[in-house]
matplotlib code that plots the C-alpha trace (Angstrom):
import matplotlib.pyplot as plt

x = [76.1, 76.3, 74.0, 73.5, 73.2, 69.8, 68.9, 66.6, 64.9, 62.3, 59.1, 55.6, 54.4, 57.3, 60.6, 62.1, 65.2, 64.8, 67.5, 68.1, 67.4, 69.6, 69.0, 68.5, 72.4, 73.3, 74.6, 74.2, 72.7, 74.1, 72.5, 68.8, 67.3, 64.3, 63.1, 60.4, 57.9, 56.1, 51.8, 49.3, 46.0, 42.8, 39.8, 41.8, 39.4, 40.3, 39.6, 38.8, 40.6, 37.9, 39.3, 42.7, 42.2, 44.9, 48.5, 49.2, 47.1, 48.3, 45.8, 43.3, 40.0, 37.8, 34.9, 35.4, 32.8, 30.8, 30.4, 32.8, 34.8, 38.5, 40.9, 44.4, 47.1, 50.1, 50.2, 54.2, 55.1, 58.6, 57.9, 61.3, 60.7, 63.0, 63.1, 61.5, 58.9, 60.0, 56.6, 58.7, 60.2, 64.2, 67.1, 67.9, 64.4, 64.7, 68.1, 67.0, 65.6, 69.0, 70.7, 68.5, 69.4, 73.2, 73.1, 69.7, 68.5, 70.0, 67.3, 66.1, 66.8, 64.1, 64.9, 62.0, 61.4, 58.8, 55.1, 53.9, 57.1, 57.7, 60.8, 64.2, 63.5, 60.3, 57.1, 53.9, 50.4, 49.2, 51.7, 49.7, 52.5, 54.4, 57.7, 60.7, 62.1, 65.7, 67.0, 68.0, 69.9, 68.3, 68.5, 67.3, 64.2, 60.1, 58.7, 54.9, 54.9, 57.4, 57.9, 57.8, 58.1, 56.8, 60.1, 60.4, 62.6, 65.6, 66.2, 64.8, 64.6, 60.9, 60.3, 58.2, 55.2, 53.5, 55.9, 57.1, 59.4, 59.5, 61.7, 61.0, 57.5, 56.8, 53.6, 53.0, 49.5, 47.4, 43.9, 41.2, 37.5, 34.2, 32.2, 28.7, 29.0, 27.8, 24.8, 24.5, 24.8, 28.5, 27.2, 25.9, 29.2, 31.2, 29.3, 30.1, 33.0, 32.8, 36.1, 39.0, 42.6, 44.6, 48.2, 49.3, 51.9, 52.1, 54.2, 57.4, 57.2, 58.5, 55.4, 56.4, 53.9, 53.9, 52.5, 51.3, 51.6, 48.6, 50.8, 54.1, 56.9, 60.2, 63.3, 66.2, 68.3, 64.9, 63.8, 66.2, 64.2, 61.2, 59.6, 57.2, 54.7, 53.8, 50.2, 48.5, 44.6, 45.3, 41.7, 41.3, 43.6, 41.0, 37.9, 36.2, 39.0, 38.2, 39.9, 39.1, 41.3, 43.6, 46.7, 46.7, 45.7, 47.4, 44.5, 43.6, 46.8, 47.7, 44.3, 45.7, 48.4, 46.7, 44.6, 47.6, 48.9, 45.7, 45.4, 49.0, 49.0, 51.9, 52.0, 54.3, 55.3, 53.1, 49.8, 48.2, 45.9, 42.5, 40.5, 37.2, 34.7, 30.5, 27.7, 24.5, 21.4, 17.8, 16.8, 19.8, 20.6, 22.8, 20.8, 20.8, 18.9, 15.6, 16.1, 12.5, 12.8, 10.6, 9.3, 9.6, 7.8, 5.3, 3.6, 6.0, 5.7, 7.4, 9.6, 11.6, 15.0, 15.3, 18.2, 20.4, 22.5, 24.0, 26.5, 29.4, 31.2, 33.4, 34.8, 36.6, 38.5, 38.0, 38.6, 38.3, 40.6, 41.2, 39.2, 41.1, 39.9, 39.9, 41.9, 40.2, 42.6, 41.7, 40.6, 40.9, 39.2, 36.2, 34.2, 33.8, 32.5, 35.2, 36.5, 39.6, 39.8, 36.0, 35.9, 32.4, 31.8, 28.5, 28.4, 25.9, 24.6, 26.1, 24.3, 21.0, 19.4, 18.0, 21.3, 23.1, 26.0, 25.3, 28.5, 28.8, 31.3, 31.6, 34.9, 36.6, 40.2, 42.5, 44.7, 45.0, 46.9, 48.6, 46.9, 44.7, 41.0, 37.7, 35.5, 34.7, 32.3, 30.9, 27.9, 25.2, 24.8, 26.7, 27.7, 25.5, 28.4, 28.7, 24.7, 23.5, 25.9, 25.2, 24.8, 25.5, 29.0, 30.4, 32.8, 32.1, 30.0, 28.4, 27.0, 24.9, 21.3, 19.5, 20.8, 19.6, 16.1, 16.5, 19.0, 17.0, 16.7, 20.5, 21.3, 19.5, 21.4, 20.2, 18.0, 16.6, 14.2, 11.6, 8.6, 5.5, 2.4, -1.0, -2.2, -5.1, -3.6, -3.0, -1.8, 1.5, 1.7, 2.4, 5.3, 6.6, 6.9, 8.9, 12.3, 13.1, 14.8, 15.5, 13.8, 15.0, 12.8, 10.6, 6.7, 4.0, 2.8, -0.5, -3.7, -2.3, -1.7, 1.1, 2.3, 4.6, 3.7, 3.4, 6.5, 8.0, 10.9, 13.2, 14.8, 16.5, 17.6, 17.2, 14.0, 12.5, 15.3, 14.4, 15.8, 13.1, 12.2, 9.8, 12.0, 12.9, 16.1, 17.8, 20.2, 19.1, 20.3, 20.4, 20.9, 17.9, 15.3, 15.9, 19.7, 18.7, 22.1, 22.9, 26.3, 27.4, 29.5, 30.6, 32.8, 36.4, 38.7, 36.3, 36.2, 40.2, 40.2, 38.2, 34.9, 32.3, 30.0, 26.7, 24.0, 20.4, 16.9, 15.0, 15.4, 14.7, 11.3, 10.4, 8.2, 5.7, 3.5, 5.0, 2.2, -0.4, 0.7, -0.9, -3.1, -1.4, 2.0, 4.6, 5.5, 6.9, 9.2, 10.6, 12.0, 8.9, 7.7, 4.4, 4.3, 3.1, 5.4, 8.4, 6.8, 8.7, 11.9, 13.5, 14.3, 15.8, 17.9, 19.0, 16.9, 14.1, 11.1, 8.3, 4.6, 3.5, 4.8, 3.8, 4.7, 8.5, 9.0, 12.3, 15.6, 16.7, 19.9, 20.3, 19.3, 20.4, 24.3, 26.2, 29.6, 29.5, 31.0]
y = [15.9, 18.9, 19.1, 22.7, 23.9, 24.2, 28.2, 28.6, 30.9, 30.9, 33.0, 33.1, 33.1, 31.4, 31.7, 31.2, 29.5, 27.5, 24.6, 25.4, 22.7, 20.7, 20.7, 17.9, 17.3, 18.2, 21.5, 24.8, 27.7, 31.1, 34.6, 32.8, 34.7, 33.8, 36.2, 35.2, 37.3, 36.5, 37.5, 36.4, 37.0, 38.1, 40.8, 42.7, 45.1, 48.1, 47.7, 51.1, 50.8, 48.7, 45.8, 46.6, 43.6, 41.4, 39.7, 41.4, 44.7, 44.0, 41.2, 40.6, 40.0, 37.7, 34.9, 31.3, 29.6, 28.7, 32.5, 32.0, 35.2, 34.9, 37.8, 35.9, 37.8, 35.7, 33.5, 32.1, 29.7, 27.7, 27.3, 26.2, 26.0, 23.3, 23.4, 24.5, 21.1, 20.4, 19.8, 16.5, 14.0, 14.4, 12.0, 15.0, 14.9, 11.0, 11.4, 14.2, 12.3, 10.7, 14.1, 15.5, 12.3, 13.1, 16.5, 17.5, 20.7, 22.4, 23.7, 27.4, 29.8, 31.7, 34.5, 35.8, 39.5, 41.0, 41.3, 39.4, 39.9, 38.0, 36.5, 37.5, 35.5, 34.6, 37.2, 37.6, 37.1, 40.2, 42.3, 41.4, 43.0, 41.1, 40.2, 40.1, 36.3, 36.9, 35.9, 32.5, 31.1, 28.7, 26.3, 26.4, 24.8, 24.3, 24.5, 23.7, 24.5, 25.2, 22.4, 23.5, 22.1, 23.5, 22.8, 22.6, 25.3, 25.9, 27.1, 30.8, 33.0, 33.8, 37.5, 39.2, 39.0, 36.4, 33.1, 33.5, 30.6, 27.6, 25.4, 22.1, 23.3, 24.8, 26.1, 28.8, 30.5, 32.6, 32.8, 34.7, 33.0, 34.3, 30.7, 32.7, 34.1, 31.4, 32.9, 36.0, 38.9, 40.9, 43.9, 41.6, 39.2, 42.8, 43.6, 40.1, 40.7, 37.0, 35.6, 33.1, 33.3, 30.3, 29.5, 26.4, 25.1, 22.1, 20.7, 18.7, 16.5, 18.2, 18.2, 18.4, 20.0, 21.1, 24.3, 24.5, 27.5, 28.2, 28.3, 26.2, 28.8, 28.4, 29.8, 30.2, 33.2, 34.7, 34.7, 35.0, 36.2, 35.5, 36.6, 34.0, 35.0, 32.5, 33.6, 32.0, 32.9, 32.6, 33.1, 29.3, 27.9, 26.8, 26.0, 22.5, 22.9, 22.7, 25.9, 24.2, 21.2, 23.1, 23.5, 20.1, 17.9, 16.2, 15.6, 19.5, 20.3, 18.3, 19.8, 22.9, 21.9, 20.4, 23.7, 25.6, 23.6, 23.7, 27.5, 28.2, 29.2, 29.8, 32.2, 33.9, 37.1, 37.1, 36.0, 38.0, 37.5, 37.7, 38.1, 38.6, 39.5, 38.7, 40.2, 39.2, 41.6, 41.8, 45.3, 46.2, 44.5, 41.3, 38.2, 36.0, 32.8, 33.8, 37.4, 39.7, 42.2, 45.0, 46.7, 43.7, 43.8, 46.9, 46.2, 46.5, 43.6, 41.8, 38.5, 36.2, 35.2, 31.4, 31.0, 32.4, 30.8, 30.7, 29.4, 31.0, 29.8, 30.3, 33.1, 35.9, 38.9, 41.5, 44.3, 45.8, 43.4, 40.8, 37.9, 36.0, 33.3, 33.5, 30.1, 29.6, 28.3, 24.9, 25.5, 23.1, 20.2, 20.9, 23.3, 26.5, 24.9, 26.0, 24.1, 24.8, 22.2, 22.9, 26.4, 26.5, 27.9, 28.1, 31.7, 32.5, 29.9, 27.0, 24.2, 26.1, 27.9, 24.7, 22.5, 22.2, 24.0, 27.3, 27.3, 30.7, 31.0, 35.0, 34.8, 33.8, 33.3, 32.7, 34.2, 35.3, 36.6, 39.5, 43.0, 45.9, 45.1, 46.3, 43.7, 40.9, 38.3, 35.2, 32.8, 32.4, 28.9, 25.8, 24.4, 22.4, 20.0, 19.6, 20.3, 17.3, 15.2, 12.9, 14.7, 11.7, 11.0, 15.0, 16.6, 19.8, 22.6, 20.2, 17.4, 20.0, 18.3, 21.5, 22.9, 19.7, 19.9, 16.6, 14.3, 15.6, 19.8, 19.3, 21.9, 25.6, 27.9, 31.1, 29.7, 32.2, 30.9, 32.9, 33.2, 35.8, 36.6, 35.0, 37.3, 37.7, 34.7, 31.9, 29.7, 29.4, 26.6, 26.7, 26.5, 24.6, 26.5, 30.3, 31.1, 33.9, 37.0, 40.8, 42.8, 45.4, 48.4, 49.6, 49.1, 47.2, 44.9, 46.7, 44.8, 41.3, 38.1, 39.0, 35.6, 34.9, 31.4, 31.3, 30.1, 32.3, 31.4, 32.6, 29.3, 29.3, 26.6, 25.1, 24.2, 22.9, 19.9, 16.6, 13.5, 12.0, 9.5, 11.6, 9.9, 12.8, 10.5, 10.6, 13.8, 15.2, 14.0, 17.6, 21.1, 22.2, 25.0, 27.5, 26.9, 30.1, 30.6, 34.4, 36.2, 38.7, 41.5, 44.3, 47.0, 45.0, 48.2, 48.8, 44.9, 44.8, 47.7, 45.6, 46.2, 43.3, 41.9, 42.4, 40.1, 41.9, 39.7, 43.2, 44.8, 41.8, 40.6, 44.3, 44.7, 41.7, 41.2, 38.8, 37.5, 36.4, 33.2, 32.5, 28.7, 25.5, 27.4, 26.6, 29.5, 32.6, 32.3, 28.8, 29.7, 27.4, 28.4, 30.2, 31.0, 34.5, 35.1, 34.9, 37.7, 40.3, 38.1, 36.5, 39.2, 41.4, 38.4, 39.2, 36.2, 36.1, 34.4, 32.5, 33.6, 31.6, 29.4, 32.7, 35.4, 36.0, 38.8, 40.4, 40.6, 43.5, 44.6, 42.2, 43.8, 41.3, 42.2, 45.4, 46.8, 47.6, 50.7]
z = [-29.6, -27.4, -24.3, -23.6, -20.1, -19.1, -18.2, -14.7, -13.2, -10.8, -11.1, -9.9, -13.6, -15.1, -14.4, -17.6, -19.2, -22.2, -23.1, -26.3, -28.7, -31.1, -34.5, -36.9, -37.4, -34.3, -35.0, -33.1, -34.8, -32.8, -32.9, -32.5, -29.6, -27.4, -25.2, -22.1, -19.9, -18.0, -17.9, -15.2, -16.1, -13.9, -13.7, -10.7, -8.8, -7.2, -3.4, -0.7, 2.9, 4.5, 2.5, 3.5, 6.0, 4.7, 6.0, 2.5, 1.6, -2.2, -3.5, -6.1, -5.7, -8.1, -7.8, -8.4, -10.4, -7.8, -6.7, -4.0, -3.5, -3.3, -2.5, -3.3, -1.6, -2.4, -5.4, -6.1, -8.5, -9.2, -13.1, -15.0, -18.5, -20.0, -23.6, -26.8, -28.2, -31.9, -34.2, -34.7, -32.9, -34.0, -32.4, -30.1, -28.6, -28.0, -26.4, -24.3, -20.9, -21.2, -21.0, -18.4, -16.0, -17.1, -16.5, -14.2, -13.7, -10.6, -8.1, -8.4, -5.8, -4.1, -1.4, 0.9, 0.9, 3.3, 4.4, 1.5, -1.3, -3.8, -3.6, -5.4, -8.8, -8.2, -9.3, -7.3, -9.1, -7.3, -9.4, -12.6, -14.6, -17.7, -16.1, -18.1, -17.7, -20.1, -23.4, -24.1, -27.6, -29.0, -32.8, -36.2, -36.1, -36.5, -32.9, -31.8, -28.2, -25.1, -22.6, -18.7, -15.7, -11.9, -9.8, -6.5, -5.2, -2.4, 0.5, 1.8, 4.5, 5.8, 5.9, 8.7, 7.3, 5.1, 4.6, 1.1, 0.7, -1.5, 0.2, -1.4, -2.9, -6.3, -5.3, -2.2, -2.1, 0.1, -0.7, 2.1, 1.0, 1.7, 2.0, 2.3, -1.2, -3.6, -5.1, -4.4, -6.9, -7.1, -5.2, -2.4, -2.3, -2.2, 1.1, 2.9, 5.4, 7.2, 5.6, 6.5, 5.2, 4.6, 3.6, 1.7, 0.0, -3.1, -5.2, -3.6, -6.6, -10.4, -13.2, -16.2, -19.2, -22.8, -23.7, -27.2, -29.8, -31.7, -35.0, -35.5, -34.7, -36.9, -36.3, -38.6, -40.6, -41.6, -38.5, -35.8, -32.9, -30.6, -27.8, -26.1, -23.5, -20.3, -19.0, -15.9, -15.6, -11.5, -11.4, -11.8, -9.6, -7.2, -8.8, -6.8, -4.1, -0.5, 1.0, 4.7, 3.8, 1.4, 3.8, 5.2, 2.2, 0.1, -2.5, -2.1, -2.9, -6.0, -7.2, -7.1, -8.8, -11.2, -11.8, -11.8, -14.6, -16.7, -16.2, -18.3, -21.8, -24.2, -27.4, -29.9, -30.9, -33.6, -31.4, -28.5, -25.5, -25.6, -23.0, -22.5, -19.7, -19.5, -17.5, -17.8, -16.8, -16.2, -17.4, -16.3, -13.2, -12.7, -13.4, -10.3, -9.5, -7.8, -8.0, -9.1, -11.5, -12.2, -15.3, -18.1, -21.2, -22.9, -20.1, -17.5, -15.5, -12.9, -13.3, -11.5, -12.9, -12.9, -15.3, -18.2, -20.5, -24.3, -26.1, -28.0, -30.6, -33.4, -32.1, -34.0, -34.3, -37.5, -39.4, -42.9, -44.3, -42.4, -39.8, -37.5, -35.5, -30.9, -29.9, -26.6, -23.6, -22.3, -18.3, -15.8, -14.9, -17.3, -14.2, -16.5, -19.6, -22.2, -25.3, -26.7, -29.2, -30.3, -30.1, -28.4, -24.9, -22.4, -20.9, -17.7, -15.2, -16.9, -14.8, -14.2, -11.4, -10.2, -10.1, -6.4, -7.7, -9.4, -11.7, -13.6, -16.4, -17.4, -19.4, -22.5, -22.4, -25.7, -27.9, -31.9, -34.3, -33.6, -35.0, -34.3, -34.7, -35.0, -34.3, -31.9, -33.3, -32.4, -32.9, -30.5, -30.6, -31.9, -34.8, -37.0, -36.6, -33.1, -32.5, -32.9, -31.1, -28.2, -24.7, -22.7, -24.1, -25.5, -23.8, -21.9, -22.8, -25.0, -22.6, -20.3, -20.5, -19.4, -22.8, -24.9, -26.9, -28.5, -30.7, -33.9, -32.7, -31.0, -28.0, -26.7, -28.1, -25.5, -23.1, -20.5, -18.0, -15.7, -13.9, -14.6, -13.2, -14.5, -17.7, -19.6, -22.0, -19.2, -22.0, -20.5, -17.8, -14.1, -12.4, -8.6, -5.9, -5.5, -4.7, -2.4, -4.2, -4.5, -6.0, -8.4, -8.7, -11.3, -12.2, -9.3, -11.8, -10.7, -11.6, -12.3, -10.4, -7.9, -8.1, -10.1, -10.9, -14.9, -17.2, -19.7, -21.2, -24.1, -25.9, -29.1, -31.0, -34.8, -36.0, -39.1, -38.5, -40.3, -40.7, -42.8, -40.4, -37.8, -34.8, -32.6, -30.9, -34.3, -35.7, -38.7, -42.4, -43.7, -42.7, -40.7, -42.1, -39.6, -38.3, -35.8, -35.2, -35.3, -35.8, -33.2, -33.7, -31.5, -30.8, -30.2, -29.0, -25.6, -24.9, -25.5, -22.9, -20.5, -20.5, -20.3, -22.9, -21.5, -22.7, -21.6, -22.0, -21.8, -24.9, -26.4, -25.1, -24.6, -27.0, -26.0, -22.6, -20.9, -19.0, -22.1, -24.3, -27.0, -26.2, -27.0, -27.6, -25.9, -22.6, -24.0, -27.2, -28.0, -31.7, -33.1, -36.7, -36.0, -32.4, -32.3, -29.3, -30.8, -33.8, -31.9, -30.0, -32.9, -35.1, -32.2, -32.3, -35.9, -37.1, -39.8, -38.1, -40.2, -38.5, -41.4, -44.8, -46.5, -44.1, -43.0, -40.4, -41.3, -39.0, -37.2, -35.5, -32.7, -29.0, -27.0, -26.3, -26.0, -24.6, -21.4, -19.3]

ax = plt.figure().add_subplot(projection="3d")
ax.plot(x, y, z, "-o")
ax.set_aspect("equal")
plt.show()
């Protein structure tokens, strides 16, 4: 059996060389082609001179989970890939550690450039530009995924500004951090200037991964070429890392690497990125923790933003003849509350206003069948399924307790939480305490309660859920009466083109007064059959609501989420 030489290059985002695989018998099939580039993946913003602060005044700017703002101004990776992964095992595959110790992969080459280059082979993340990573032959075959491996790389000069080797890392990063950010709206994180910039390298030791393809990939004389496409969401590569303790630990730094590794994704020609941005508002502002808005309700009152959150799932891309399912990436470490394997996501303050560690997870990353389309789609909620499954023991989104009713009504589907003033009603229930926020503009609230001490909350989730015992710590033996779990569809072609899904409470709750609740009802609208709050809230939710056995107030077009400029 031949052992073909194994093709490197190094790259930020994947320098690329595939071994070409053996077939079956052993044989070589020429004229197969596999072409690589290379795609790192971010929300870059545009940035005026005063931010032109930088070792490197190319850099990206973006907010980790926590709210921290990052401006990464070198990003490098040593990423060999080493060979396409058959869908099964074949006697080439189980001789193939052998070969590699027989023949190893020589060391890629990385040569510094200047003030902040990339080096020769290699691709900085700033560039955010697919990079071309050659043509490799490969063999007749049925492949599920591409195996790579970070590297780490040889000797290099140092040019005269930031140090842009990777002499015996695979891993060379530069992020400036803004520590003071963490909950504070975008427009007040932009206006922070107190920042530290660090410089770290990771990686002296090879890690090996396989990338899977959404679809098994076969290649033969039908199909004799294929272009595969290497994204990392560098956007992720430091959620839960201590940027204090980044450049001198060893811990720190194989987090990173670990992060870096999670945050790769592989597809095929016939598959393409999706990715997808959220922003959640408050009559048009950005929802933050604490923050007072003005002008809610038809009576234009005030409220305090204490927490907003949904779930997404089953996502989808459509059009007039065709629907396609999103597979979402896996992200690392489990921080940003995406499933890949379940297809379910929790958009918005994931952990709550009130948890320690205000997590906010505002995108969707995956990929789909290639196509043009004309719709995005997606379920608010979760599926019947996966609803009712054990919080304590399912993997993330789905074990988040602040978005758990019960074992019997399963998880909150939307779940927006907030603070009013006292009404005429007073059915509602007091709250603890006040948190500190801004206040965004509109009506006085003239005439009521200034404090804003009375719940009101907008919670959706199944109802009419039985499992014909009456125990509410028991799932349901049936579909429940009112699943309450809503399709959404908008406008794909602006969302492709970047602009954010916004998901806005005040449409939706804008035709009730906020600060009466009808008595012994539960605060605001909590999707309960004949709560006279949610008359006017479900059906903007593109649900049918029961006032009564006998009276069903008809859906409308949902109000809740639109396309963004």
């Amino acid at each position: 059996m031949t052992h073909l030489q194994l093709l490197r290059l190094g790259t930020l985002l994947l320098g690329a060389g595939l071994v070409a695989a053996c077939s079956d018998t052993g044989s070589r099939s020429d004229g197969i082609s596999v072409a690589l580039k290379a795609q790192p993946v971010g929300t870059p913003h545009a940035h005026d001179d005063g931010h032109a602060k930088h070792s490197n005044p190319d850099y990206v700017t973006f907010r980790r989970s926590d709210g921290v703002k990052v401006d990464l101004q070198l990003g490098l990776l040593n990423l060999v890939p080493v060979e396409l992964q058959r869908c099964e095992a074949t006697v080439a595959q189980r001789l193939q550690p052998l070969l590699d110790a027989l023949n190893p992969v020589g060391a890629a080459q990385a040569h510094a450039g200047h003030g902040g280059e990339a080096p020769e082979g290699a691709v900085n993340v700033v560039a955010t530009e697919p990079t071309g990573l050659g043509t490799l032959v490969a063999s007749a075959g049925t492949y599920c995924g591409v195996v790579v491996e970070l590297q780490p790389g040889a000797a290099a000069k140092h040019g005269d500004g930031l140090d842009t080797g990777l002499e015996g890392v695979s891993v060379n990063v530069s992020p400036c951090y803004y520590p003071t950010t963490a909950g504070l709206s975008d427009a007040e994180a932009a206006a922070v200037t107190e920042h530290a910039c660090i410089q770290a390298k990771a990686g002296a030791a090879a890690r090996r991964v396989t990338l899977p393809f959404a679809e098994p990939v076969t290649l033969g004389a039908e199909d004799m070429a294929l272009e595969i496409t290497i994204a990392t969401r560098y956007e992720e590569w430091f959620e839960n890392v201590d940027f204090d303790a980044l450049a001198n630990s060893a811990g720190q730094q194989a987090l990173l690497v670990d992060n870096i590794v999670a945050s790769l994704q592989a597809h095929g020609d016939d598959e393409q990125l999706v990715n997808l941005a959220f922003a959640l508002r408050v009559n048009g502002h950005e929802a933050v923790c604490g923050a007072v808005y003005q002008g809610l309700g038809n009576t234009a009152q005030p409220l305090r933003m204490e927490g907003f959150r949904f779930y997404a799932s089953n996502l989808t891309l459509e059009n007039a003849s065709d629907t396609v399912p999103v597979r979402l990436a896996t992200k690392p470490n489990g921080t940003v509350y995406q499933d890949a394997e379940r297809n379910v996501s929790l958009i918005g303050h994931a952990q709550g206003c009130d948890s320690p560690a205000r997590l906010r997870n505002l995108t969707l990353t995956g990929s789909a069948p290639r196509g043009e389309y004309d719709r995005l789609c997606f379920d608010l909620g979760v599926p019947f399924e996966l609803n009712h499954s054990d919080v304590a023991t399912a993997p993330s989104p789905l074990n988040v307790t602040g978005m758990s009713w019960s074992w019997l009504s399963g998880r909150v589907f939307l779940r927006f939480d907030a603070k009013v003033p006292v009404g005429n009603g007073g059915g509602g229930g007091h709250g603890h305490g006040k948190h500190d926020g801004e206040d965004h503009g509109g009506s006085d609230g003239a005439g009521i309660d200034a404090e804003l001490t009375q719940n009101f909350f907008v919670h959706l989730g199944s109802t009419g859920c039985s499992n014909g015992t009456g125990d509410f710590g028991a799932p349901p033996d049936a579909a429940c009466t009112y699943p309450n779990r809503p399709r959404i569809c908008l406008d794909y072609a602006p969302v492709a083109a970047g602009h954010p899904v916004i998901a806005d409470i005040a449409p939706v709750i804008g035709e009730l007064d906020i600060t009466v609740n009808t008595q012994d009802t539960a605060p605001g609208c909590m999707s309960f059959p004949g709560d006279p709050e949610c008359v006017t809230i479900l059906p903007q939710l593109n649900l049918d609501f029961a006032l009564s056995p006998n009276e069903l107030i008809p859906r409308r077009d949902q109000s809740l989420f639109s396309v963004g400029p």
